[in-house]
C-alpha positions in Angstrom: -104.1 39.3 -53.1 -104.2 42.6 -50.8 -103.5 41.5 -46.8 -103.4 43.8 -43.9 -101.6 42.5 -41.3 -101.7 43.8 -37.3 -99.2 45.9 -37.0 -97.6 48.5 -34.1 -96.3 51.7 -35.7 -92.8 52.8 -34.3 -91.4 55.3 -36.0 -93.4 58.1 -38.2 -93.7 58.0 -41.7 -95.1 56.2 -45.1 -93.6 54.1 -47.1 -94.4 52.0 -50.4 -92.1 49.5 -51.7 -90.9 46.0 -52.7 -90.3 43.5 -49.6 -86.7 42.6 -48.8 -87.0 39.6 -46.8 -84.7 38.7 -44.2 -85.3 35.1 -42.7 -83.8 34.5 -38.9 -79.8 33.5 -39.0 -79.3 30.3 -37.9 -75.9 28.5 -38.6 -76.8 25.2 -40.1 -74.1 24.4 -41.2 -72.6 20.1 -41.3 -69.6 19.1 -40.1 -66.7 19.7 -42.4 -63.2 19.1 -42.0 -60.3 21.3 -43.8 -56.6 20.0 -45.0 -55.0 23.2 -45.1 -55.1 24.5 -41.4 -53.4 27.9 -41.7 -55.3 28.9 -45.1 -58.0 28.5 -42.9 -57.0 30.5 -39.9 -56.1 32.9 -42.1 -60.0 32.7 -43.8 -61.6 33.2 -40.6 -59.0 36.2 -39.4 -59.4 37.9 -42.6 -63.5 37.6 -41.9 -63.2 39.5 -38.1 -60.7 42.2 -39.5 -63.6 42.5 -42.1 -66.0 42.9 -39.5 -64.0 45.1 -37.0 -63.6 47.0 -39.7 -67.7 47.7 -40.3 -67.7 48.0 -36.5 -65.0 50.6 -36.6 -67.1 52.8 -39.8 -70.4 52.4 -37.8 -68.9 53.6 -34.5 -68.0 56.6 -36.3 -71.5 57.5 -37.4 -73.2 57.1 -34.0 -71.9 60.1 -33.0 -74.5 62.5 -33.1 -77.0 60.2 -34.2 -78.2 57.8 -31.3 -79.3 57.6 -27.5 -76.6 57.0 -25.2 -78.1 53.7 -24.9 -77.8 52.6 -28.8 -74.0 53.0 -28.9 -73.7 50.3 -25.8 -74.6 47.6 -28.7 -71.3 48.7 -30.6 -69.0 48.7 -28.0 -70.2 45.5 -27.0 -70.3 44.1 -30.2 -66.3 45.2 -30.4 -65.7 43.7 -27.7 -66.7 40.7 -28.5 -64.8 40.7 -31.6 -61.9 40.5 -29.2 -62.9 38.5 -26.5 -59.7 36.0 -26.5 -62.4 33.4 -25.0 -64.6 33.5 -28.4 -61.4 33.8 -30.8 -59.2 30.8 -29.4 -61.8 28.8 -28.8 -62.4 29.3 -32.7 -58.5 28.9 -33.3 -58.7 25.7 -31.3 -61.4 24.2 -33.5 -59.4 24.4 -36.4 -56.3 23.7 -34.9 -56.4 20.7 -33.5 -60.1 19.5 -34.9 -59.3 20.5 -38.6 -62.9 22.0 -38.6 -64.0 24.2 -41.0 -64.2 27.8 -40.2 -68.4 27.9 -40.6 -68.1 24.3 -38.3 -66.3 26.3 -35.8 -68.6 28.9 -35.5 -71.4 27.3 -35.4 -69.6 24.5 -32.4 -68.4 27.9 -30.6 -71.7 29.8 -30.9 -73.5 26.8 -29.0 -70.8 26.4 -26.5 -71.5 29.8 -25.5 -74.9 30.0 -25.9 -75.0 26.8 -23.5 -73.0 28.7 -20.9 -75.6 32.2 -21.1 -78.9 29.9 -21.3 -77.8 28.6 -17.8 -77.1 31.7 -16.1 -79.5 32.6 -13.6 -79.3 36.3 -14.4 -82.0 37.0 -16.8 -80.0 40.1 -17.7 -77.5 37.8 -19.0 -79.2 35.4 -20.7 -80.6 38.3 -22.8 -77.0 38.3 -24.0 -76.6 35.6 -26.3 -78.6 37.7 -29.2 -75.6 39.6 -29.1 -73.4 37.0 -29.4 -75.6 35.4 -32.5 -75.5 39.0 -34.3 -71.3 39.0 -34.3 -71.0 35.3 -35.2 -73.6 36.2 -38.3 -71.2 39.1 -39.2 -68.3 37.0 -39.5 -70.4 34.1 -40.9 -71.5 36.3 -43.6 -67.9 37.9 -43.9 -66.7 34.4 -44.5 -68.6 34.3 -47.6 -68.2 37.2 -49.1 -72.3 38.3 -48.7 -72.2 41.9 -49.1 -75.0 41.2 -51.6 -77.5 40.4 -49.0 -77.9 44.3 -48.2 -76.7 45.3 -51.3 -79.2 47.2 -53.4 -81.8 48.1 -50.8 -82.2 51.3 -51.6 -85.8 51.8 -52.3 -87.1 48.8 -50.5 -89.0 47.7 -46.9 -86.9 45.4 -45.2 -88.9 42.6 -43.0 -87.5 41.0 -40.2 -87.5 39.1 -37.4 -85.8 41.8 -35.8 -83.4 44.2 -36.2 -80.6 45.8 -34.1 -79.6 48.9 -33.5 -76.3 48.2 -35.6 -78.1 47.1 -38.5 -81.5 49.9 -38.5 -78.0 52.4 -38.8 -77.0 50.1 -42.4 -80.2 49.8 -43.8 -81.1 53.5 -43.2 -77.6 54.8 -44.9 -78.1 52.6 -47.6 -81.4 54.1 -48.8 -84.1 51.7 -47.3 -87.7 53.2 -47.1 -88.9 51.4 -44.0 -88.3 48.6 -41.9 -91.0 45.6 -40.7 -90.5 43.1 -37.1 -92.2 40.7 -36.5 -91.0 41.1 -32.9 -89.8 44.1 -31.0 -91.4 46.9 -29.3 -92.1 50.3 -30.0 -89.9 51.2 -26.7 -86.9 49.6 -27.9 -83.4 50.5 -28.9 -84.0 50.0 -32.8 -87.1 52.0 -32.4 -85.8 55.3 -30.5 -82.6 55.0 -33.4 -85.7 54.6 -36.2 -87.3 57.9 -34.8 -83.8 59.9 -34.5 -83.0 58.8 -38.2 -87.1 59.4 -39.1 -87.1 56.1 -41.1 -90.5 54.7 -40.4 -90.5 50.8 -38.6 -93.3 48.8 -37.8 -92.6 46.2 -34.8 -95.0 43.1 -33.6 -95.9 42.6 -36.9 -96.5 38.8 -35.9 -97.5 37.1 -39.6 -94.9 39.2 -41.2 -92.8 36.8 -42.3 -95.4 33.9 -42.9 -97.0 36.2 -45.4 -94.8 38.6 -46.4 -92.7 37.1 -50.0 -89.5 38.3 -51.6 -90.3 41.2 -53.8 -94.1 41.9 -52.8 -95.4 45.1 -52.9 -96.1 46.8 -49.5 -97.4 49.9 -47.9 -96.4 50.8 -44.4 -96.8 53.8 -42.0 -95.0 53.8 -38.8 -97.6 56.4 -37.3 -100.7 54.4 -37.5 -99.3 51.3 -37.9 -99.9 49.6 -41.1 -99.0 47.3 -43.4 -101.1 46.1 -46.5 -99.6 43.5 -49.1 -100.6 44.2 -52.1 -102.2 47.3 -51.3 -105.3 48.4 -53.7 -106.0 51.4 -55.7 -107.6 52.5 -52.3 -104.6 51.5 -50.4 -102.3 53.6 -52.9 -104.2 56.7 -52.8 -104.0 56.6 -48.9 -100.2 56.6 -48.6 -100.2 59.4 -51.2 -102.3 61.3 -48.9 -100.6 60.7 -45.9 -96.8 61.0 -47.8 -98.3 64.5 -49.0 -99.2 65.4 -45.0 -95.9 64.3 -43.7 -94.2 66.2 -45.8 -96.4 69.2 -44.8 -96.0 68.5 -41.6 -92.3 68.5 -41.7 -92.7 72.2 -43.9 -94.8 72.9 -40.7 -91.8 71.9 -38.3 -89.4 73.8 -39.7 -91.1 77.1 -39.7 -91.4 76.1 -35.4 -87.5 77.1 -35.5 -87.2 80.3 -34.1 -90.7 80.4 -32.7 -91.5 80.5 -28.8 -92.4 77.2 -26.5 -95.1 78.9 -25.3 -98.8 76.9 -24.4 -102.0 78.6 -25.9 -102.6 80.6 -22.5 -98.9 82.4 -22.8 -96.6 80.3 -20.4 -93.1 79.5 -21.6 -91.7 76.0 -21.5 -87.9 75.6 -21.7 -86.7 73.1 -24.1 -82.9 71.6 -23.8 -81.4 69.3 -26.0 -79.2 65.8 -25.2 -76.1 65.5 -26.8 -73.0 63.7 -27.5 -71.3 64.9 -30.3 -70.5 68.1 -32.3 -73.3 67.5 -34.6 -75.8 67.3 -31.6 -74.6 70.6 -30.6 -75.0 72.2 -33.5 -78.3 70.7 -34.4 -79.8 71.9 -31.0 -78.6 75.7 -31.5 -80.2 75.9 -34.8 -83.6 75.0 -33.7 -83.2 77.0 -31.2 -82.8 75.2 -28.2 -82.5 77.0 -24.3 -79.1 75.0 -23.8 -77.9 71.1 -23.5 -79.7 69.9 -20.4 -77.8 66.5 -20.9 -74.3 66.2 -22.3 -73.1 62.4 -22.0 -69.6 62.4 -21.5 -68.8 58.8 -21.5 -68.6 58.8 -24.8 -65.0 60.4 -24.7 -64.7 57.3 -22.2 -66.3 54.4 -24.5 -64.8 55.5 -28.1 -61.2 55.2 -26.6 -59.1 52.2 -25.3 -57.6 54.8 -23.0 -58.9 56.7 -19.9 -59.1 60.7 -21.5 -56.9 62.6 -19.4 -57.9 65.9 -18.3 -56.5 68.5 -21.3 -58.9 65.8 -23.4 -61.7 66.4 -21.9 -61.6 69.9 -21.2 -61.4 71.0 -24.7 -64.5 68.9 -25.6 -65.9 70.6 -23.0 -64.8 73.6 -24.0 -66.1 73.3 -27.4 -69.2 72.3 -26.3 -69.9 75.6 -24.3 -68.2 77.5 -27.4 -70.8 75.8 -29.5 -73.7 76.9 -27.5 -72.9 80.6 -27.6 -73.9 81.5 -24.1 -76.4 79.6 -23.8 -76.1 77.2 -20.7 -74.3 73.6 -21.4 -75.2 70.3 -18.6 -72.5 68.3 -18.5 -73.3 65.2 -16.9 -70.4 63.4 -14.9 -69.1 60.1 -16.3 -72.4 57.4 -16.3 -70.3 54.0 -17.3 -71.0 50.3 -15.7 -70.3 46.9 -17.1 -73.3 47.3 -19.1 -71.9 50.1 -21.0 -69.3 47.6 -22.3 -66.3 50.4 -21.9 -63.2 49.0 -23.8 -60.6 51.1 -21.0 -61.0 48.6 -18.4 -62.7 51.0 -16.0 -65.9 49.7 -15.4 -66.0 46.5 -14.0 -66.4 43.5 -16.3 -67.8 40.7 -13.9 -71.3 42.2 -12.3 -73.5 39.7 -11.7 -76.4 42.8 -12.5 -74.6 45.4 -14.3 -77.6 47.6 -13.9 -77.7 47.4 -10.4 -73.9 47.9 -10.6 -71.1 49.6 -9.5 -71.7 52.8 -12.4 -73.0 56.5 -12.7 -71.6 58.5 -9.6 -70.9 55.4 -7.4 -68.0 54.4 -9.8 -67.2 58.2 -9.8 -66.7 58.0 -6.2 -64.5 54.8 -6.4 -62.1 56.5 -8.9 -61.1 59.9 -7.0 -58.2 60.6 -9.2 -60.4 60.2 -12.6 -63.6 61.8 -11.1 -61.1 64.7 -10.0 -59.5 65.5 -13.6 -63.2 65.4 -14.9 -64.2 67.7 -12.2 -61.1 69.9 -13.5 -62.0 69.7 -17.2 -65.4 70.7 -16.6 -64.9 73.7 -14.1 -61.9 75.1 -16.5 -64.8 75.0 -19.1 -67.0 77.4 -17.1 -64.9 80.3 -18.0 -65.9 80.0 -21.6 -70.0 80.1 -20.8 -72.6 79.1 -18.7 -71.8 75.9 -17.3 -74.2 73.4 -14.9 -72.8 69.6 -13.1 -75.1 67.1 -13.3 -74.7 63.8 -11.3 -76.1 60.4 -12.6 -77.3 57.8 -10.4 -77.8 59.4 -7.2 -79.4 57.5 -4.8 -78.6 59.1 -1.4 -77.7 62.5 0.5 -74.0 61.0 1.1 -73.3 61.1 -2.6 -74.4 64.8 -2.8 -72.2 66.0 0.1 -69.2 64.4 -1.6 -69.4 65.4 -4.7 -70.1 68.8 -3.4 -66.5 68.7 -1.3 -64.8 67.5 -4.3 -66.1 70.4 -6.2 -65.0 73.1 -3.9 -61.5 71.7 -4.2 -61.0 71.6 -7.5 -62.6 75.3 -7.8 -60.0 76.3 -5.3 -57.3 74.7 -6.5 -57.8 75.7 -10.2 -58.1 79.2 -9.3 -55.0 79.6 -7.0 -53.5 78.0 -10.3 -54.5 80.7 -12.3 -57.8 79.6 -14.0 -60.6 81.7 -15.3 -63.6 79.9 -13.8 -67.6 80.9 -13.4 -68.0 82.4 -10.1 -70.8 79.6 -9.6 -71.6 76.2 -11.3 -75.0 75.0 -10.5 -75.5 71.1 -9.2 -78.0 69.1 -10.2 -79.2 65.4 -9.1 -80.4 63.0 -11.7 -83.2 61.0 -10.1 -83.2 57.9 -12.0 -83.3 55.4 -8.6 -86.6 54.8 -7.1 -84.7 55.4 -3.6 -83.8 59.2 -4.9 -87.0 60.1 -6.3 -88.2 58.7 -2.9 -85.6 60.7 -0.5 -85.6 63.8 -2.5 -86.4 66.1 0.3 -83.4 65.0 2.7 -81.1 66.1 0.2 -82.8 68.6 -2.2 -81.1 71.7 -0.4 -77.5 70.6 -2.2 -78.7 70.4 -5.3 -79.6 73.6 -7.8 -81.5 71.7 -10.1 -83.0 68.0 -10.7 -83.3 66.1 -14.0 -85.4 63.1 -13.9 -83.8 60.1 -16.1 -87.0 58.5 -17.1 -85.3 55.2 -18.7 -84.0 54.0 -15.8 -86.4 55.4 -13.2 -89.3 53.1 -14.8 -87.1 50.2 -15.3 -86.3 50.2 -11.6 -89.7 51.3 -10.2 -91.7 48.5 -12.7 -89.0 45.5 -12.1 -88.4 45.1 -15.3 -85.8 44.9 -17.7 -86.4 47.6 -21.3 -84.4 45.3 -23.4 -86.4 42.4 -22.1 -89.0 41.7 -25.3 -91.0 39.6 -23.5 -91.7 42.2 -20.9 -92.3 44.6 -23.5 -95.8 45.5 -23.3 -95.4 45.8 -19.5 -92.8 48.6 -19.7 -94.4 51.8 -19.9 -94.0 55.4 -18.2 -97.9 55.4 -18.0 -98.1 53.8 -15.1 -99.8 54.9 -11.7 -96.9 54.5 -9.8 -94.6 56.5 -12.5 -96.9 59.3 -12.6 -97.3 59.5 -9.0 -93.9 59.3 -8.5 -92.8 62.0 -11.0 -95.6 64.3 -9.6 -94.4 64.2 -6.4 -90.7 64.8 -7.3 -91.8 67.9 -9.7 -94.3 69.6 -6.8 -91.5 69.8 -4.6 -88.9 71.1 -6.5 -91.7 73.5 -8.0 -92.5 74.2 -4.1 -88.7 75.1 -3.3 -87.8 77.0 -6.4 -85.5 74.4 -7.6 -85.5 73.9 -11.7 -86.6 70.2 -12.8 -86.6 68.6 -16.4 -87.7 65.4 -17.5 -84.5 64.2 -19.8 -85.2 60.4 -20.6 -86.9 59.5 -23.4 -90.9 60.5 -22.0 -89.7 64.3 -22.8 -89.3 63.2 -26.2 -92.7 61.5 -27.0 -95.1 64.7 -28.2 -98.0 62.5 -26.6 -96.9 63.0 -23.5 -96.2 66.4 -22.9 -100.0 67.5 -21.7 -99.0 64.7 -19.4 -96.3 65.8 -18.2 -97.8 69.4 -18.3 -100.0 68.5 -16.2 -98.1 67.2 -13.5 -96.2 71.0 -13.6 -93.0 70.2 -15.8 -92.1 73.3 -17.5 -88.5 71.9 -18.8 -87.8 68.8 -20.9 -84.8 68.1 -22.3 -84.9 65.7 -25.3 -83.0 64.9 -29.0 -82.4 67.4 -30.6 -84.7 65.0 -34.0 -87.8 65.4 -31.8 -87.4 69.1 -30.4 -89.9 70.5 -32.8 -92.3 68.5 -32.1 -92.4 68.4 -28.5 -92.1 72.4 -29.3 -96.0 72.1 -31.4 -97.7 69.7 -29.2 -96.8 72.6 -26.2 -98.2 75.8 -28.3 -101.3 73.5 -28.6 -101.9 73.0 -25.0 -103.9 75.4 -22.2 -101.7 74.6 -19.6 -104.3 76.0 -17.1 -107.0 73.5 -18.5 -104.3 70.9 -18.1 -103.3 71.5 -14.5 -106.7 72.0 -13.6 -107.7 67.7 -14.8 -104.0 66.5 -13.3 -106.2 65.0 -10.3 -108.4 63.2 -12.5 -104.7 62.2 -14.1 -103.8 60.8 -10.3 -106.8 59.0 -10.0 -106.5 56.7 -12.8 -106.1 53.2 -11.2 -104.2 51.4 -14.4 -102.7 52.1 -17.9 -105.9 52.2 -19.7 -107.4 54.7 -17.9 -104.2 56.7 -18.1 -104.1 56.2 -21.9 -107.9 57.3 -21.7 -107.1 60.8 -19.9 -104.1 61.1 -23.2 -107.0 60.7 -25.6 -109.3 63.0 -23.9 -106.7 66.0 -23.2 -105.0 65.3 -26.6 -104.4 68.5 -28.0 -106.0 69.3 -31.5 -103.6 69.4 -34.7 -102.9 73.1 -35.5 
């Protein structure tokens, strides 16, 4: 019988297919004792090489393809493969209680669960889904259940929820879309679901009450649907709205080579985010103005070792090469504890790793790292355009230093002999409420500002993006966001000083009259969402838009901000 069930839409696209099922792991598993102790320790070791192993492959295809803020769930997924606490408590267990290797887990997975449910951190706590998807992997390496993904291709998986880890699998191994019953359309699995344009549907709350093995569905991540059963009605819908993505994307692609440039002639830069080669190359071929956001902690978090500096400058270097003049951010080393780096840099202890010790303040406690950086990047600059930008900044002290540093390594480098730019630009991230607040004490040292929207909401709102059950709280449309981001943008528009919005806001096409309106004229997004952010600009007056930004500052909540959206959304051309 046809259903359609409430549903948030995610990511894009239409999808019809058969429904794969996936119930919530839990390890209910009895208690079972083993004769054979080393057969099996040597079951259960066998099961975690299998795993680091899937780890190791998936690590591998981030690059290029997720948000700085999807690889953390990797790295800290790896490191819990070899956390010594997890895997001898596991040893133990079978050692001395003769317990079966699925007994063991299941004891240690409580044991640790018991320890995070009584932290007071509510940061922490959070962590014990992590710890619940790497016992499942070795749980399901134990057995041999490959099958359970196995033959995908072709169908919608539903789900309580799914990490970032596992939209990446699915997506690779040909499923059409993916249903939550949980989740938000803000989290990690979602911004991955939009950069691989696999459609996902999130609070889908009765999804899997009424959703069976092997039932037919339809689902569209840009309305947010999902029909059981779906009629003759229901059928010819999805073929109509299959047919307009796919004209849509024909659409997209002709956007390549043409201007950013709103309906009444005014150009809007567009930069890309990277991490990777791939990234690079994807943002010069749809014609990006430059990176305005290379992340180079990823040379930091793939590696067990600290990259010294001849490392780092040639992926630098390449990076500029890449870009063919045009100019390359390179954003100074952003790594805390909740970054989960594997070289023993960050520190592993915080009792609020996102209020931590990371960004430019670790920079500043490492002078001999921060230096060589300092050195790779500058001995880039004589390949291209080259611009420092510094995460985290929260006060004037923290420009002035990093300023110093700069001028020594520029001097020293070229009494060494060095070809390097006669200038390289420094920018401020303003992510830190503080920052955004203090901007004018310290605006004169910087060259440029990018405004890291993730973080800046997080800490302005209180609250926590990977926290679910805040989810519907987080949101950039909030008075105090847009207040905030107005302010920061008239000033540096007053002084002459370039700003770009570079979290994930510049990526959302439904924000940029938004934005517009509060006088951005650079974003800097991924590279999968330039083209559109690039057609919801040529359909905007930004005259009209500037001239209703005070109705925009009025609004006194969310809905009437989402209100001003609909009204000054611009039409489909």
């Amino acid at each position: 019988m046809r259903l359609s069930l409430p549903a948030n839409g995610a990511s894009r696209g239409s999808a019809l297919g058969r429904a794969r099922v996936r119930l919530p792991h839990v390890l209910e598993v009895t208690e079972q004792r083993i004769e054979d102790v080393d057969a099996e320790l040597d079951r259960l070791h066998d099961a975690i090489r299998v795993v680091r192993g899937e780890m190791r492959a998936l690590r591998q295809r981030l690059q290029g393809v997720l948000a700085q803020e999807v690889g953390e769930f990797l790295e800290l997924h790896a490191l819990l493969l070899d956390d010594p606490e997890l895997l001898q408590g596991l040893d133990a267990l079978i050692r001395k209680e003769r317990y079966s290797a699925d007994y063991a887990l299941r004891l240690q997975r409580d044991r640790i669960a018991a320890i995070f449910t009584g932290m007071d951190d509510a940061y922490l706590r959070t962590r014990i889904d992590d710890i619940d998807q790497v016992i499942s992997r070795i749980h399901a390496a134990l057995h041999r259940r490959e099958t359970d993904v196995s033959g995908v291709a072709g169908e919608i998986v539903v789900a309580d929820n799914i990490a970032p880890t596992d939209m990446l699998q699915l997506q690779s191994q040909g499923v059409m879309a993916v249903v939550t019953a949980g989740g938000s359309t803000l989290s990690h699995s979602a911004i991955l679901a939009r950069s691989l344009h696999l459609p996902l549907v999130v609070g889908v709350a009765q999804a899997l009450s009424k959703i069976n093995d092997g039932d037919v569905l339809v689902v569209d991540g840009g309305i947010g649907l999902v029909v059981r059963d779906p009629d003759a009605d229901d059928l010819r819908a999805h073929r109509a709205r299959t047919r307009e993505y796919a004209r849509e994307r024909k659409q997209l692609n002709r956007l390549r080579r043409e201007p950013s440039r709103t309906r009444d002639g005014v150009d809007i830069k567009l930069w890309a985010n990277a991490e990777s080669r791939e990234d690079v190359a994807e943002s010069h071929a749809l014609g990006a103005a430059g990176i305005g956001l290379y992340r180079t902690e990823f040379l930091f978090l793939n590696s067990r070792v600290l990259p010294d500096e001849d490392t780092q400058f040639r992926a630098y270097r390449d990076l500029v090469l890449g870009m063919t003049g045009r100019t390359v951010t390179i954003r100074t080393l952003d790594v805390g504890a909740d970054k989960a780096d594997r070289t023993g840099l960050a520190l592993g202890n915080e009792p609020n790793p996102a209020l931590g010790v990371r960004g430019v303040r670790l920079s500043m406690r490492n002078p001999g790292l921060f230096e060589a950086q300092l050195r790779a990047i500058v001995r880039a600059s004589g390949y291209g355009p080259v611009r420092l930008l510094v995460p985290m900044v929260c006060c004037r002290e923290e420009m002035v230093a990093v300023r110093s540093l700069l001028r020594k390594v520029v001097a020293d480098l070229r009494r060494e002999g060095h070809e390097v730019a006669d200038a390289i630009p420094v920018g401020a991230m303003i992510e830190v409420p503080a920052a955004a607040i203090a901007v004018p004490g310290f605006v004169g040292l910087t060259d440029f500002l990018s405004i890291g929207t993730n973080d800046l909401v997080q800490y302005l709102l209180a609250i926590d993006r990977n926290n679910e059950a805040l989810a519907d709280l987080y949101t950039p449309l909030h008075p105090a966001v847009l207040r905030l981001l107005q302010s920061v943008i008239t000033l540096a528009n007053k002084r002459g000083i370039p700003v770009a919005v570079c979290g994930e806001m510049a990526s959302e096409p439904d924000f940029v009259p938004l934005l517009l309106a509060l006088g951005l004229v650079e974003f800097s997004m991924h590279p999968g969402t330039l083209l559109e952010v690039r057609r919801a600009i040529r359909a905007c007056d930004l005259t009209t838009l500037r001239a209703r930004a005070p109705a925009l500052l009025r609004a006194g909540d969310r809905a009437a901000i989402q209100a001003w959206l609909d009204d000054n959304r611009p039409a489909a051309g």
